[in-house]
N, C-alpha and C positions, 0 to 999 in steps of 0.2 A: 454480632459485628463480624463483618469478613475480612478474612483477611487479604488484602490487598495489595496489589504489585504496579510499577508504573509500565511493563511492558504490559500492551494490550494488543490481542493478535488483531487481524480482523473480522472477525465474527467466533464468537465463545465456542469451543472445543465439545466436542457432547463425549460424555464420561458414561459409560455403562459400569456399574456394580452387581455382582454378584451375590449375596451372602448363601454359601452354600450347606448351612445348616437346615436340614430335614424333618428334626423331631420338633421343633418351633421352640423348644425351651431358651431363655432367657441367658446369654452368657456375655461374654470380656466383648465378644471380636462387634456385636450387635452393637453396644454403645459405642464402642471402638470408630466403626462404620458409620453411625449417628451426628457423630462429633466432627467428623473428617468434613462428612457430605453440609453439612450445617455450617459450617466456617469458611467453603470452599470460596473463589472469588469468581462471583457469577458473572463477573464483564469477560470471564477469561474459561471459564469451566461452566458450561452446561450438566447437573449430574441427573442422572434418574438409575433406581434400585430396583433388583431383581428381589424376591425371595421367594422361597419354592411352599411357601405356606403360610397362612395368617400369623400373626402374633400378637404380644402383647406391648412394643413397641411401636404398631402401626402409627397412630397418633402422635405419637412425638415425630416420627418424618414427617408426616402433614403436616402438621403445626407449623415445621420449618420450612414449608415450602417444597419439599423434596417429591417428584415424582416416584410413584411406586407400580409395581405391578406383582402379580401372583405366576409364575408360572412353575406347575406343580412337577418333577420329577418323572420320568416316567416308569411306569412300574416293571418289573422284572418277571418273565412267565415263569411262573412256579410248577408248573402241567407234569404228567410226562411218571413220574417217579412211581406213581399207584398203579398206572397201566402198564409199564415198564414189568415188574413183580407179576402183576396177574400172568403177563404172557411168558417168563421165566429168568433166569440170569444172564442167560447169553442176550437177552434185548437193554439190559441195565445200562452197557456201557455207553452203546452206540444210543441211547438217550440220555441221557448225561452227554453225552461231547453235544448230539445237538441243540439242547437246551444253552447247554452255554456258549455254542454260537449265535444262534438265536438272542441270548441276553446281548451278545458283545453287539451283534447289530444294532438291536431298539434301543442299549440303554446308551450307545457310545457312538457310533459313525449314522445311524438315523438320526439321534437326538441332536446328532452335531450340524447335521442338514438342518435342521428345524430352524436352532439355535441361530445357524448363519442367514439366512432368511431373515430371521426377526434383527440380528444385527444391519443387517444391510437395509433394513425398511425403515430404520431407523438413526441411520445416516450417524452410526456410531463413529469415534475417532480413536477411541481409545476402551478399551477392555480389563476393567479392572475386578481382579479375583479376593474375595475377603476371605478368606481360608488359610489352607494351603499348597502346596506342591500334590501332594496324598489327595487332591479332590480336586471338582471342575473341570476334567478332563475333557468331556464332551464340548465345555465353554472353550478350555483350549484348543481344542481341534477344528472348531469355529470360527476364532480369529485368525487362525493358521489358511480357513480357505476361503474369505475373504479379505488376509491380504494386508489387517491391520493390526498393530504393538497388543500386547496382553500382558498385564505382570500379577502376581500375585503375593497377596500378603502372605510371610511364613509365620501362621499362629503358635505354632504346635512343636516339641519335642517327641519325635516319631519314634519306635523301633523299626518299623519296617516301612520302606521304599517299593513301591510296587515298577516293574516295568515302566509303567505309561507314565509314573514318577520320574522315573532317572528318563527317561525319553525326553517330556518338556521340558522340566526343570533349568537347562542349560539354554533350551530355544526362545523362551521368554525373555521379554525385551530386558524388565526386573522382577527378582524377589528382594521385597524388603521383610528383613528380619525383624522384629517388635525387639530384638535384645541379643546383645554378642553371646551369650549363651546360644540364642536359635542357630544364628550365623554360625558358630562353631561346630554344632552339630553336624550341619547339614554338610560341611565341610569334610567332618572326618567321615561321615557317611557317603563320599563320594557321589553325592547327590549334585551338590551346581559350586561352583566356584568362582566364574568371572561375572557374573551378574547380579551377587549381593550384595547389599545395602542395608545399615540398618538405621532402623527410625522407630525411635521408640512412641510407644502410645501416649496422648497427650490428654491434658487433664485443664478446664480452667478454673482453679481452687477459691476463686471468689467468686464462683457460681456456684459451685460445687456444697453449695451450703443445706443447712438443715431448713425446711420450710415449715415445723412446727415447732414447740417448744422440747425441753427434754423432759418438765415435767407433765405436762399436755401427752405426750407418747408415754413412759414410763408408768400414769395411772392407766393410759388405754392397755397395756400389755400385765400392769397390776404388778409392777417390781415395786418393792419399796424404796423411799428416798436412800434408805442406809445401806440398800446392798450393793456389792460392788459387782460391775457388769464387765463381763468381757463378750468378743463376739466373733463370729466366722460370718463370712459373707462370702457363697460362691453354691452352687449347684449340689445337690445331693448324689454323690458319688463317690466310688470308694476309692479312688486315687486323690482326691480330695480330702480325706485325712479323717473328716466329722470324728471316727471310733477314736480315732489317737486322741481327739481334745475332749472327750467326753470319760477318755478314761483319767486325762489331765487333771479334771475336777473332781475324778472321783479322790485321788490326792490332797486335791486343794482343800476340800468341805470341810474338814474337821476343823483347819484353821479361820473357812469362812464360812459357817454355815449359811448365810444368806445370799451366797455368791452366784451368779446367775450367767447363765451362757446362753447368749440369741447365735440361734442358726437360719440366716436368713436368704433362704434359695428355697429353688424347687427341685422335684425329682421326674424324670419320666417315668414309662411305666418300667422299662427295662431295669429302673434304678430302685423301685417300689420294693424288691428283697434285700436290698441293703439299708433302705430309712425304716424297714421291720427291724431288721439287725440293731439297728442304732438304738431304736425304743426298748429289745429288749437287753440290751447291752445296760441303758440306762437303767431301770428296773432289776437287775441284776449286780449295778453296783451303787443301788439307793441313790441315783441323783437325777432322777426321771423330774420331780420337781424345781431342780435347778433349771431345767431347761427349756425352753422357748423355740419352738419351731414355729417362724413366719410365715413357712411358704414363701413365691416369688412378693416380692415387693417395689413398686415402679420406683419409689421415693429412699432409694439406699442412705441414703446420706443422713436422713433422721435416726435411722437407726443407729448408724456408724457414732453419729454424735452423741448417745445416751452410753458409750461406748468406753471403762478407765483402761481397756488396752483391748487391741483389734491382732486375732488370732489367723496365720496363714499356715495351712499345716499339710501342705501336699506334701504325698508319700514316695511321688514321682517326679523327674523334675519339672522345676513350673517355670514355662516359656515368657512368663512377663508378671503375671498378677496384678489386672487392674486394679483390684479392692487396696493393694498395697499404695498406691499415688492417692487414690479415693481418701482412705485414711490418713495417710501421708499430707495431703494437702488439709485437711481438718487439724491439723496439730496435734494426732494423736499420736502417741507412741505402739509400734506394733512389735510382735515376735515373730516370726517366720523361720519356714520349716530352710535351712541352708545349703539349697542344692538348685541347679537350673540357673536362672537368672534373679533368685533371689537376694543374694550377696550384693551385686552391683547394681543394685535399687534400692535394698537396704541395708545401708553403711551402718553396720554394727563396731563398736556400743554406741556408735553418734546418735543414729537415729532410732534404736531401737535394739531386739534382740535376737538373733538366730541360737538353730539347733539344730540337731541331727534329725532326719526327717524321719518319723515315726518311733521314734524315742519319749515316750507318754511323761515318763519322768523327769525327761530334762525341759521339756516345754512346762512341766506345772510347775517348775521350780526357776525358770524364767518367766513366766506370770508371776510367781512369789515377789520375786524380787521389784517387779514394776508394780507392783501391789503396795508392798511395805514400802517403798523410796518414792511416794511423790513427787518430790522437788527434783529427782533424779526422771521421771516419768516424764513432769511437765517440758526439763530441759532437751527430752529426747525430741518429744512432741513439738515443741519452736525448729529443733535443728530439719524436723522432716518436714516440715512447711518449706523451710528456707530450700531447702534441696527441690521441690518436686517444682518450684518457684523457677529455679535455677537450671535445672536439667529437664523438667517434664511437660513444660508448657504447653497449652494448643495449641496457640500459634505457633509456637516453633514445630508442630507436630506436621501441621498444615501446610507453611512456607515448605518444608523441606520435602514432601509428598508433592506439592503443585511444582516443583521446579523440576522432579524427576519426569512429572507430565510433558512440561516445557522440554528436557533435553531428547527427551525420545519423540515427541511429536516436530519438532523444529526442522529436522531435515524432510517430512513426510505431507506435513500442511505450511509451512512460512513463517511457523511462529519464531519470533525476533526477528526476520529480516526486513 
């Protein structure tokens, strides 16, 4: 169902997206993206989505309708450095400076040609970035010469600002923030200031539901009925926390020996010596059997449901935490690591419970406690429905995203007059 407005311009708006993730894996800002473009109100927003490679959410854009295309990155010449060496070190340097002009042309001001081209053939209105400020540069520089608004989403808690960052950042029509945590950042980073907005990611929690049973999944996974299950939902990576919650359980086991912890993401390959780490982390603190690695999973929500408490344990701060609303809107009670945007999404002790981020022993002695107090678990789990109900809606996520559309396109095409 779209969500819908009675202002109707005279012919629907064409929305270009972006999503400028490259290694294809599976994350927040993808469903993010899905959900937005899925809800949009088509008498008023035409959208179609870029991605720079296949995935494994192709088919849920189709599904909805959503036009798609592939256009692949272009690649960076890597040349230059072996023949540089054979002919001596005085030619090192002056090949290196040329390579990286060379890169700055093809991957930035050529790609941006290209870019403008396929905007303008496509009779775009509007330029929308799912990222952040730190990427899509060439997309930016794109809109910039032909002429029409760009804004982009800010995903991400950055340390460093590149140049071509603090360059657009302020030139862009909006950055919306997914959470005044991001907002803040980018602020004290002297990155952008009169052009944020924030709008938090949206969720619709009675869709958002489990499509199999929990005992249906549970014998497929082969947990037993009596053990108690906690879980992490999010990418294999070591800002992501996995070691901190697997050293949690090595704590926990004595008091639950059946206690079982699903890790449900994937890893690329870049990330493949840290899911080694984690196995042998496990096997070095005996709880290799506690543990369940899914791999990516299209169907998060089943999992989430076989789920007596949903574990957030980034060690860095975390810019939004979809999986937090995900569970959140299942009525389950979560812990989460206390730093980023996690506090003001999850209202502890209402809806659950924080800690110091990467503090192994205060997170398994906040699982204890949501473990042994049921009735205190279940009352958490009702309050974070009610909340993500209250503040996290997709509609609301949607309305307030389409109207940012409307106030920046209104003076450029007639919308409202």
């Amino acid at each position: 169902m779209n969500v819908v407005s009675e202002d109707v311009p005279e012919r629907p708006l064409r929305i270009a997206y972006c999503e400028g993730n490259v290694d294809g894996t599976i994350g927040g800002s993808y469903f993010s993206l899905l959900f937005l473009v899925s809800r949009l109100d088509r008498k008023r927003f035409i959208p179609f989505v870029v991605f720079h490679r296949e995935h494994a959410l192709m088919d849920r854009f189709e599904e909805a309708g959503i036009e798609t295309e592939i256009i692949p990155p272009p690649e960076p010449v890597t040349w230059g450095l072996k023949q540089a060496e054979g002919l001596g070190s005085k030619w090192m340097l002056p090949v290196v400076l040329a390579r990286k002009a060379i890169n700055l042309f093809r991957t930035f001001v050529w790609d941006a040609l290209k870019i403008a081209r396929w905007l303008r053939n496509r009779n775009v209105d509007l330029l929308h970035l799912n990222n952040s400020v730190t990427r899509n540069h060439s997309w930016m520089l794109a809109a910039r010469l032909i002429g029409i608004p760009c804004i982009t989403h800010e995903r991400g808690i950055n340390t460093h600002y590149s140049r071509l960052a603090r360059y657009f950042a302020p030139r862009l029509s909006k950055v919306i923030c997914i959470s005044k945590a991001v907002r803040d950042h980018l602020i004290t980073h002297g990155v952008s200031k009169n052009n944020l907005v924030v709008i938090y990611n949206g969720i619709d929690s009675d869709l958002y539901q489990p499509s199999r049973s929990a005992i249906e999944l549970k014998s497929e996974l082969r947990i037993a009925e009596s053990a108690r299950v906690i879980g992490m939902v999010g990418n294999i990576r070591s800002w992501k926390g996995q070691d901190v919650v697997i050293k949690a359980i090595g704590h926990l086991k004595a008091r639950y020996p059946e206690i079982i912890c699903l890790f449900v993401g994937d890893a690329t390959e870049a990330d493949r010596p840290y899911q080694e780490y984690l196995q042998r982390l496990a096997v070095d603190l005996t709880v290799a059997e506690n543990l369940v690695f899914t791999g990516y999973q299209k169907e998060v929500a089943d999992f989430i449901s076989i789920m007596d408490v949903l574990v957030h344990a980034s060690v860095d701060p975390e810019p939004f935490g979809r999986v937090l609303i995900e569970a959140m809107g299942q009525g389950k009670p979560v812990v989460g690591a206390g730093a980023g945007a996690v506090p003001e999404i999850l209202i502890a002790p209402e809806c659950g419970l924080t800690y110091p981020p990467g503090d192994d022993d205060a997170l398994a002695e906040a699982i204890d406690q949501l473990l042994t107090n049921r009735s205190v678990a279940m009352e958490m789990g009702a309050a974070s429905r009610r909340r993500v109900i209250d503040e996290f809606g997709l509609d609301r996520n949607v309305s307030e995203t389409q109207r940012i559309y409307t106030d920046i396109l209104e003076e450029r095409v007639g919308v409202g007059s």
